[in-house]
ROLO-820068 format. One record per residue (C-alpha): x, y, z; residue in one letter. Coordinates in pm, whole numbers. Layout:
     px     py     pz rest
      X      Y      Z    A
...
This chain:
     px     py     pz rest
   -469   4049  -6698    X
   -742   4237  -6461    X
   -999   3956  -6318    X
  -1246   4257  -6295    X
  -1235   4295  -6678    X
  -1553   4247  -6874    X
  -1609   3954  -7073    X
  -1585   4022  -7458    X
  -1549   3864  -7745    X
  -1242   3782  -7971    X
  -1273   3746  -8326    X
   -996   3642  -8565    X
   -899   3465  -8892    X
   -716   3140  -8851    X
   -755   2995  -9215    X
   -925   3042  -9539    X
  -1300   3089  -9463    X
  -1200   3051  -9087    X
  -1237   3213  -8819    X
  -1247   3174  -8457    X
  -1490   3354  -8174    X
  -1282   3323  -7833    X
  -1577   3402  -7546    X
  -1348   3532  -7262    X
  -1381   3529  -6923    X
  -1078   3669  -6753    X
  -1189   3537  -6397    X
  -1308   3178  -6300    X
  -1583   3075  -6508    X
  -1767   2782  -6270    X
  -1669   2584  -5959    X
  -1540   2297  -6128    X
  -1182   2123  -6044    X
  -1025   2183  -6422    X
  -1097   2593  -6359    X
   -922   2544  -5963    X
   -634   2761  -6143    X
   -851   3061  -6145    X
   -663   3181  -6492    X
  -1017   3257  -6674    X
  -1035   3068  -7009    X
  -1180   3123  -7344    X
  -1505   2949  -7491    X
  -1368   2879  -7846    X
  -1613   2870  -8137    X
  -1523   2874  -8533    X
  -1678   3034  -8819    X
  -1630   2812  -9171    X
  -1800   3049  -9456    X
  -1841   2840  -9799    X
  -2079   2759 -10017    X
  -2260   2675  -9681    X
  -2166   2806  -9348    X
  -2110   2624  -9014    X
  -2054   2707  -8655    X
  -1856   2454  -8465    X
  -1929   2458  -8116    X
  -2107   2793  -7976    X
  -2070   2904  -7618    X
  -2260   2817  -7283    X
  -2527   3045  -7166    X
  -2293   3275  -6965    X
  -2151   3392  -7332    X
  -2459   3368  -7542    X
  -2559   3745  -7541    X
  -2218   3882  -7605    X
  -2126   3579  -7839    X
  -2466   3646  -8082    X
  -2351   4043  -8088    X
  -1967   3960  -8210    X
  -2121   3708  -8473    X
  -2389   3890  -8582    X
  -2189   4229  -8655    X
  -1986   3970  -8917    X
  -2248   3753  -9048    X
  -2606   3742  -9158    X
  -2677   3463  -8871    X
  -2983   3411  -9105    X
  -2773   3234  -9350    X
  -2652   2970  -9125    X
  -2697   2611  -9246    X
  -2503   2428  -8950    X
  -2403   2437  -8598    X
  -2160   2088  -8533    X
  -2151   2021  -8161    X
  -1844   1861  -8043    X
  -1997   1772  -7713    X
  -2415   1894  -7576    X
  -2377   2056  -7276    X
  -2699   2190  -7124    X
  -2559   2544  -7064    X
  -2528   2557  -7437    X
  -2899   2507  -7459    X
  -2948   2933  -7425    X
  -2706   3004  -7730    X
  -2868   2716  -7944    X
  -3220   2815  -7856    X
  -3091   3201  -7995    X
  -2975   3071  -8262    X
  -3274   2823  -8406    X
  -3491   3153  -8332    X
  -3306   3355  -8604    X
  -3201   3089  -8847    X
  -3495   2802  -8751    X
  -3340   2639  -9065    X
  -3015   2498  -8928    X
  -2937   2171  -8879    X
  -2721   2017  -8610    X
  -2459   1774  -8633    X
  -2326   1571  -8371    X
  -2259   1204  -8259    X
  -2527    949  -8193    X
  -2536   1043  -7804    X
  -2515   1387  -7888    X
  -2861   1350  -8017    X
  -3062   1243  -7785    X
  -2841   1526  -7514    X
  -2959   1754  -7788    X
  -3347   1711  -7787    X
  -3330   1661  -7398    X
  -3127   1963  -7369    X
  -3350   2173  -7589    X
  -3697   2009  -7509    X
  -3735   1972  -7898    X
  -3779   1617  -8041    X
  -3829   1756  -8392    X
  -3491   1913  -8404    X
  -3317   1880  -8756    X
  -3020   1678  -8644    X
  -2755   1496  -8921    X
  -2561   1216  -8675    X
  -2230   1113  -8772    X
  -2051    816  -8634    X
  -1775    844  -8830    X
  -1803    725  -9190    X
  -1983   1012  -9304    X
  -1872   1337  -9454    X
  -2024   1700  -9439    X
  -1923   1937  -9790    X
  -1938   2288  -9736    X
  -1827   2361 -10057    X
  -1452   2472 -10195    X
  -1301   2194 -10046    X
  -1413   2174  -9670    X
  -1527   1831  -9680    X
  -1574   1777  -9290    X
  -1484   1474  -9140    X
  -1590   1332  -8813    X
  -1398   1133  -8564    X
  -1639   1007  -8216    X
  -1385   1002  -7941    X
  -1617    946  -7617    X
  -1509    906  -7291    X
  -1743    849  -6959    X
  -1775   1184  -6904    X
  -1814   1321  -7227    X
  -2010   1005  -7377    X
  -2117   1192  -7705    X
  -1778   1349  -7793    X
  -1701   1447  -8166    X
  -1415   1585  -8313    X
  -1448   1769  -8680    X
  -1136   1760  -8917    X
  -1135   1983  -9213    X
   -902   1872  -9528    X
   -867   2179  -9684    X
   -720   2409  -9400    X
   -571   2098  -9217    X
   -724   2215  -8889    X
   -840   1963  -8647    X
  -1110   2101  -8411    X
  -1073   1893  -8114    X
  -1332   2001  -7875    X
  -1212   1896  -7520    X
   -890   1749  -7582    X
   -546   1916  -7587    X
   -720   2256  -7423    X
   -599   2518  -7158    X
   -795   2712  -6878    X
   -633   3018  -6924    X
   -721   3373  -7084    X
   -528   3626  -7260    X
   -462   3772  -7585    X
   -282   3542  -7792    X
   -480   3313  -8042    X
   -184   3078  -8107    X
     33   2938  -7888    X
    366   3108  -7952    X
    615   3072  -7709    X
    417   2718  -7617    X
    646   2638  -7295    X
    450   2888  -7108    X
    133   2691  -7106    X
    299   2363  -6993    X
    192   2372  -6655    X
   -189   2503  -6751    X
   -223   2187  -7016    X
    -56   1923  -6806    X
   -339   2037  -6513    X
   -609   2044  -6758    X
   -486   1674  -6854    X
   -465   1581  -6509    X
   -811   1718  -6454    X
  -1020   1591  -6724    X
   -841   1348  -6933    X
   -661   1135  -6690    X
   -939    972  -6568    X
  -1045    882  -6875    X
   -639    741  -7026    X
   -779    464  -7179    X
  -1026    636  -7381    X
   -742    926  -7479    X
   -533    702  -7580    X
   -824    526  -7872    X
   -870    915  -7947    X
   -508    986  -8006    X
   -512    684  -8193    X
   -776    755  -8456    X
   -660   1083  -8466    X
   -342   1007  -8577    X
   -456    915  -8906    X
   -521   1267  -8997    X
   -232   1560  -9128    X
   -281   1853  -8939    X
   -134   2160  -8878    X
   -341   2310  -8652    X
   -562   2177  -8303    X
   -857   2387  -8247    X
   -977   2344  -7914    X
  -1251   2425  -7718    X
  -1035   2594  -7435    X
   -701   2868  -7417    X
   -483   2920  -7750    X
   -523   2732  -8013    X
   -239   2446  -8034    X
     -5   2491  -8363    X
    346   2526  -8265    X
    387   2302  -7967    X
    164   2033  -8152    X
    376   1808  -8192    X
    517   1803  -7812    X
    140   1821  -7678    X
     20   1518  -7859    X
    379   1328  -7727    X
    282   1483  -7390    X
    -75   1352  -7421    X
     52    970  -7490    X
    311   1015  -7248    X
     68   1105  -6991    X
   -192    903  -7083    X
     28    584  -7075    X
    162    701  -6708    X
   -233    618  -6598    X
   -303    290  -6858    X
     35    141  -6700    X
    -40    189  -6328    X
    -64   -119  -6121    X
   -238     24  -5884    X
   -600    140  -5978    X
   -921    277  -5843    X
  -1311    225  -5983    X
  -1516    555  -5971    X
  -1840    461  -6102    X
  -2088    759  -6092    X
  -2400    850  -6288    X
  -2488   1234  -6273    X
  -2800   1404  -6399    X
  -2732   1749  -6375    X
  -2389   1772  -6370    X
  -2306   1808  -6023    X
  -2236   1428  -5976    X
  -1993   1423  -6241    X
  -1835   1766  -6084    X
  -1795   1566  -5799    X
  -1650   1267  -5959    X
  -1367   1454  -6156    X
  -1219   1623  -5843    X
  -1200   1300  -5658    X
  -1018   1173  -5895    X
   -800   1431  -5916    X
   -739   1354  -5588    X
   -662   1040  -5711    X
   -423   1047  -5963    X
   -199   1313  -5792    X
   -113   1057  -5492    X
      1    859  -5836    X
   -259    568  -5820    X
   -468    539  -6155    X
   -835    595  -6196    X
  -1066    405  -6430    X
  -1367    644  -6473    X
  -1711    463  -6540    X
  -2004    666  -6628    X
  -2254    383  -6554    X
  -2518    537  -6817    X
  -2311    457  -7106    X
  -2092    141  -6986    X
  -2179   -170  -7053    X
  -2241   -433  -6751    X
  -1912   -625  -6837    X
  -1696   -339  -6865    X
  -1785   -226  -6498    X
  -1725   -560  -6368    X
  -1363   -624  -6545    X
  -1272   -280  -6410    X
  -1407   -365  -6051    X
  -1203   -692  -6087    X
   -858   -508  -6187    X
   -931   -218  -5936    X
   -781   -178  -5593    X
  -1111    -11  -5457    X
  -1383    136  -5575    X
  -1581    444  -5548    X
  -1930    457  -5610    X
  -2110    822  -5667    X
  -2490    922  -5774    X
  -2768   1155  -5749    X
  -3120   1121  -5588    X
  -3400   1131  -5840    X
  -3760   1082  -5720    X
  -3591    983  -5379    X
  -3410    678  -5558    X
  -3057    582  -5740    X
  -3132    617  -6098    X
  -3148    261  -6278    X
  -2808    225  -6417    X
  -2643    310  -6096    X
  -2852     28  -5917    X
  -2751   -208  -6151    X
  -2388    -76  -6110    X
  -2460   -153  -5741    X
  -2533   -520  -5786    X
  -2242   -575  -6019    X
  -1992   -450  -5750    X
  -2162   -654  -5480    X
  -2157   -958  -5694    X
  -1782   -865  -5771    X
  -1553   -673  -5541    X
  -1415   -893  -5260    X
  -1490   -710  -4913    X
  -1161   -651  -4882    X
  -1146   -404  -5129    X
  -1127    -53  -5035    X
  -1460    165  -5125    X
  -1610    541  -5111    X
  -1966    663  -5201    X
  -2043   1039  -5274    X
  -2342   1213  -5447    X
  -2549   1537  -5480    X
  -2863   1628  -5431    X
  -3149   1838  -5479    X
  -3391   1783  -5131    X
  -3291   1427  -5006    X
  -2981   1199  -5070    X
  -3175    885  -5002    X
  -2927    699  -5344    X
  -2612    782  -5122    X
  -2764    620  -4808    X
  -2879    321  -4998    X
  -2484    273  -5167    X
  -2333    310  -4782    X
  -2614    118  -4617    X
  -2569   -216  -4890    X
  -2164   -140  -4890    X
  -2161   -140  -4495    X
  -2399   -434  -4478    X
  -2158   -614  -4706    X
  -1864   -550  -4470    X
  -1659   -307  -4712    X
  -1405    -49  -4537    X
  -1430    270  -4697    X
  -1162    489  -4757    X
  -1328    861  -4668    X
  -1630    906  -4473    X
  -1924    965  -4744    X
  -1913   1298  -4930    X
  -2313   1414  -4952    X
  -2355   1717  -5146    X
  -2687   1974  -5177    X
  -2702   2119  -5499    X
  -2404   2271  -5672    X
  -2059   2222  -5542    X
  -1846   2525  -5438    X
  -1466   2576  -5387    X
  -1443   2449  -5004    X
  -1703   2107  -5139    X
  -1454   2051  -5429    X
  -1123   2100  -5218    X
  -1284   1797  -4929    X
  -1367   1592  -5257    X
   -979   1618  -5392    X
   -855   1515  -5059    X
  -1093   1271  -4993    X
   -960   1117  -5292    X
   -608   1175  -5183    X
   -659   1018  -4895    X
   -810    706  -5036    X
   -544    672  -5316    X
   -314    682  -4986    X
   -468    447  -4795    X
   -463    154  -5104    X
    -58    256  -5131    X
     15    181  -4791    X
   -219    -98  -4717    X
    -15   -276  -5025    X
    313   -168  -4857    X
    253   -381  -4557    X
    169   -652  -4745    X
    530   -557  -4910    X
    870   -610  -4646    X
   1031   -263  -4660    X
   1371   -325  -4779    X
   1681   -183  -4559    X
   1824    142  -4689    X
   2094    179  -4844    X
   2425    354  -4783    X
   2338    642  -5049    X
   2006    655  -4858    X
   2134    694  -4560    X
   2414    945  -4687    X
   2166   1137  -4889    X
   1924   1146  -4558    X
   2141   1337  -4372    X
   2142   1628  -4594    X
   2025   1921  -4337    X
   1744   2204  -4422    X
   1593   2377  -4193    X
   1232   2250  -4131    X
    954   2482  -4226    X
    578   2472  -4258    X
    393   2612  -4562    X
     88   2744  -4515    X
   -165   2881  -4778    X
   -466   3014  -4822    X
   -733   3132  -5159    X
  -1084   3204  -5093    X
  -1219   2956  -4842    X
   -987   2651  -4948    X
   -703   2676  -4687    X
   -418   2431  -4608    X
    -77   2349  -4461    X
    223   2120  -4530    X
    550   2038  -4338    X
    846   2096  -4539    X
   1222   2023  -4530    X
   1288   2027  -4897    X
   1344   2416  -4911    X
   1683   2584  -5037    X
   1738   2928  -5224    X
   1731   2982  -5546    X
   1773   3343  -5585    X
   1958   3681  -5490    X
   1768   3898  -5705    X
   1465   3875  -5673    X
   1516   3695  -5363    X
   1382   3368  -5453    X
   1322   3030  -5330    X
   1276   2644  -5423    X
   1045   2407  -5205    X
    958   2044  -5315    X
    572   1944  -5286    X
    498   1627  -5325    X
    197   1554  -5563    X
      4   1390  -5321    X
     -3   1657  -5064    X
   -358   1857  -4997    X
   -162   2195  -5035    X
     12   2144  -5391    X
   -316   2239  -5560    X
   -222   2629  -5337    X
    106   2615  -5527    X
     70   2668  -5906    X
    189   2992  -6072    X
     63   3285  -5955    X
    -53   3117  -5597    X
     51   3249  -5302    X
    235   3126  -4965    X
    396   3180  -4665    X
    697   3004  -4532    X
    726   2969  -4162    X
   1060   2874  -4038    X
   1015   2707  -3718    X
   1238   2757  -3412    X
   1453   2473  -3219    X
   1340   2432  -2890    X
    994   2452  -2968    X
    969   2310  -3304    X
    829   1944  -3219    X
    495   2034  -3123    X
    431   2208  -3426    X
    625   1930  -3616    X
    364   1686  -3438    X
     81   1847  -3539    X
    143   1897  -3894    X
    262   1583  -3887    X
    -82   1423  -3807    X
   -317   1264  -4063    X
   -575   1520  -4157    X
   -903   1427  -4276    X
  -1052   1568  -4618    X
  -1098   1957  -4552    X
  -1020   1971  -4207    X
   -900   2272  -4025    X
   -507   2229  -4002    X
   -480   2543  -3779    X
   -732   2455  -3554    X
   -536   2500  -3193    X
   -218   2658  -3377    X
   -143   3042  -3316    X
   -159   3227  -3621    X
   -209   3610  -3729    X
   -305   3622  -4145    X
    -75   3824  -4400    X
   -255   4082  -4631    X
   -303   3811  -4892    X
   -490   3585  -4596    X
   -234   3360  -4552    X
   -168   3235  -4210    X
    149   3247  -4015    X
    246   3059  -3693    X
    327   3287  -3450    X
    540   3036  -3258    X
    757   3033  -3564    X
   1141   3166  -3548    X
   1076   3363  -3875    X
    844   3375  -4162    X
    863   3458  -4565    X
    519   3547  -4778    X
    594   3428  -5102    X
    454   3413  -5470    X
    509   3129  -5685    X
    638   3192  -6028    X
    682   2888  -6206    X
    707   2511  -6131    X
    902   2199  -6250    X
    740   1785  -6232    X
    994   1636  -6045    X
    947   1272  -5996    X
    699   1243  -5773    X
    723   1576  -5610    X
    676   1950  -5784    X
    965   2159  -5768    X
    841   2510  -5692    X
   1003   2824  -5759    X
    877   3142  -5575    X
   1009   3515  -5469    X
   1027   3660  -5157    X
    779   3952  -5120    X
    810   4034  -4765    X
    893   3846  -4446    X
   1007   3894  -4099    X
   1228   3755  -3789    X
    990   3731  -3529    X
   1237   3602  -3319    X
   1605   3750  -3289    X
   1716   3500  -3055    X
   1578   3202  -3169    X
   1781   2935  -3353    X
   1665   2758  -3675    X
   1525   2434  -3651    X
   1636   2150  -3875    X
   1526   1779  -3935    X
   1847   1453  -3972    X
   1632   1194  -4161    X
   1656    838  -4129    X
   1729    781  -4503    X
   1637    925  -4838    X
   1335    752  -4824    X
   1211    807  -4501    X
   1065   1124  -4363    X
């Protein structure tokens, strides 16, 4: 896969009168958290030609030009009596516009909030819209007799999914997708997109376990064979093992004792961009997050969370040089509700003032909250470096619950095993990485080899740590093995609590590799490697890379290496 190959369009048969339109983008498509992989994805859009014909979910704006040509060179577009929305995004708005201009006939379908995204998104309030909440049924004709399941979450309020009896296909808009590009349609060989999907989950569905879990519920009820999703290869032989993987997942987040509030409203987007990579940040440290979009809760649902929660984290935009409504009333719930003691965070974008954030942090402060990250303000859209201080922000508040409830818990003395298994000796490295302008740095002990040939390596990463979103497949890294003798000052300063996108190699010697990487020039030796695949470990990732080049830059030197107390104690 090239990342400087065009976008196109992908057109194939998946059932009788079926077909699917995969809009590809082989690089990243936005600066969002789910696309941090930078694997490209696929817009996914079907064709069902009957008696009438339907489109299930066309592409954003990016595709629309490209996506009309592929369609229209196998279909009289005229002809079209439906286009069923599985969520109304307002980068769709392009495509749909194109569309209702050469067929001004159709008629939309799509959930109750749908709707009203729909005539906002395309300015139109006499828009032919059919609105299906779940009892009713669309015929196409020859036995496509669509049936609609809502599955909302907060921040996909007006989420539909679209079952088809007679090909047994489930289109499933957001859930059970991929951000990743490529050739294949299905997902043969399935094990290969384990790590993509479980990211994706973690990215956009784990905030939102609850409400996965009432999806996977309803859609239970329904015999498929195939899910057709809006993102990647389309899920039929690992379907099974996804949807297990989904509850699995989902259930690690509903059974967390230990769970954060992020209540947010967001009327462009960027809010809500904002909101899903904090937390991410979240629920890699392993502390659950109960995500409220405060436009579509209801008052008592955003105080019972509030009560349950361990903190809370309160984002919004600035309209008009105010908090919208429902985020003011949000406001006064938590004030009514949270104890002080309670941990908090406010974040929000912006157009040309932020004056909502300052009122959240002024009445939060006044209140006598601590927060848990200084307050994230944001001017327009987010980029990578914005996105990378809002997942560690998170991390760092997710952090700061777990240990404030470990000192109100006596640590217990380790045990013999503990203290056997402590004193198993690696030498003690630092991994340093670096993409675009996110950069970061980790100290690590956890390292062995894994491989003659290719000369490989393994290096555990805990989930928690700023660097492990640098070490998915295909990422690259550089091991620095540090030198005894002058090891503890670098030790020290990795060591150190950093705060949310700070500089870790500010006052550190360092020279970059070709791939930008930096390496400590105090160390006794260094490795560049390229990570091929990973394993979830517990609560560490156990990453497998090769060796592509490396160096002694000191032939004297003797390695460093770290006795720890006990196994579970750095």
């Amino acid at each position: 896969m090239s990342v400087n190959q065009p976008r196109d369009v992908q057109v194939y048969p998946i059932a009788t009168d079926t077909r699917i339109l995969r809009s590809r983008s082989w690089s990243r498509l936005r600066f969002e958290i789910e696309y941090a992989l930078a694997k490209g994805t696929t817009a996914n859009s079907y064709l069902i030609e009957s008696d009438k014909n339907a489109i299930i979910d066309p592409p954003g704006e990016t595709f629309t030009e490209i996506y009309l040509k592929a369609l229209q060179q196998r279909f009289h577009v005229e002809e079209l009596d439906y286009v069923i929305l599985g969520h109304v995004n307002p980068n769709r708005a392009a495509t749909l516009k194109a569309l209702l201009e050469i067929a001004p006939q159709i008629t939309f379908v799509c959930s109750n909030p749908g709707a009203k995204n729909l005539r906002g998104a395309l300015e139109n309030p006499d828009l032919q819209i059919l609105v299906m909440r779940g009892e009713e049924t669309l015929d196409l004709g020859n036995g496509h007799d669509l049936q609609f399941i809502p599955t909302p979450n907060p921040r996909y309020a007006d989420q539909l999914c679209t079952y088809d009896p007679q090909t047994e296909i489930l289109y499933t808009d957001k859930l059970f997708g991929a951000h990743v590009c490529g050739d294949q349609v299905f997902d043969e060989g399935w094990e290969i997109y384990n790590e993509d999907r479980r990211y994706y989950f973690d990215c956009l569905m784990a905030p939102h376990a609850r409400q996965v879990e009432t999806a996977l519920d309803k859609l239970a009820d329904f015999p498929v064979r195939m899910y057709a999703n809006g993102h990647g290869p389309l899920v039929r032989y690992g379907l099974i093992d996804l949807t297990k993987a989904y509850r699995e997942w989902s259930q690690q987040q509903t059974s967390a004792d230990l769970t954060v509030a992020l209540i947010y409203a967001s009327a462009y987007g960027n809010t809500a961009t904002l909101a899903q990579a904090i937390a991410r940040g979240i629920t890699k440290a392993g502390v659950a997050v109960e995500s409220i979009n405060c436009e579509f809760t209801e008052p008592e649902e955003i105080r019972a969370a509030v009560e349950k929660a361990g903190g809370f984290i309160m984002g919004s935009p600035t309209l008009g040089g105010h908090a919208p409504t429902p985020v003011q009333t949000a406001l006064g719930i938590v004030l009514s509700t949270a104890t002080n003691n309670k941990l908090a965070g406010v974040f929000g974008s912006f157009g040309w003032s932020g004056e909502a954030v300052d009122l959240i942090e002024g009445k939060l402060k006044d209140a006598g909250y601590r927060f848990g990250f200084d307050t994230i303000r944001v001017k327009f859209k987010p980029n990578d470096a914005t996105l990378q201080l809002c997942e560690e922000a998170g991390t760092d508040f997710a952090q700061a619950l777990k240990k404030a409830r470990k000192v109100r818990s006596p640590r217990q003395p380790a045990t013999s095993v503990e203290q056997a298994v402590g004193r198993i000796v690696g030498s003690l490295c630092v991994l340093t990485a670096k993409e675009g302008d996110r950069s970061s740095a980790m100290l690590a002990s956890w390292v062995a080899q894994a491989s003659f040939s290719p000369p490989g390596l393994t290096i555990a990463v805990a989930k928690d740590r700023a660097v492990e979103t640098l070490t998915h497949s295909g990422n690259k890294f550089v091991l620095n093995i540090l030198k005894e003798g002058n090891h503890l000052g670098l030790m020290k300063h990795f060591l150190k609590p950093f705060g949310p996108a700070q500089d870790r190699f500010a006052d550190v010697a360092t020279q970059e590799t070709e791939s930008g990487s930096p390496i400590l020039t105090d160390a006794l030796a260094y490795l560049e490697c390229s990570v091929q695949n990973r394993m979830e470990s517990g609560d560490h990732w156990l990453v497998y890379a090769t060796v592509e080049s490396g160096k002694v830059l000191n032939q004297d030197g003797v390695t460093a290496v770290h006795h720890r107390k006990s196994a579970t104690h750095y």
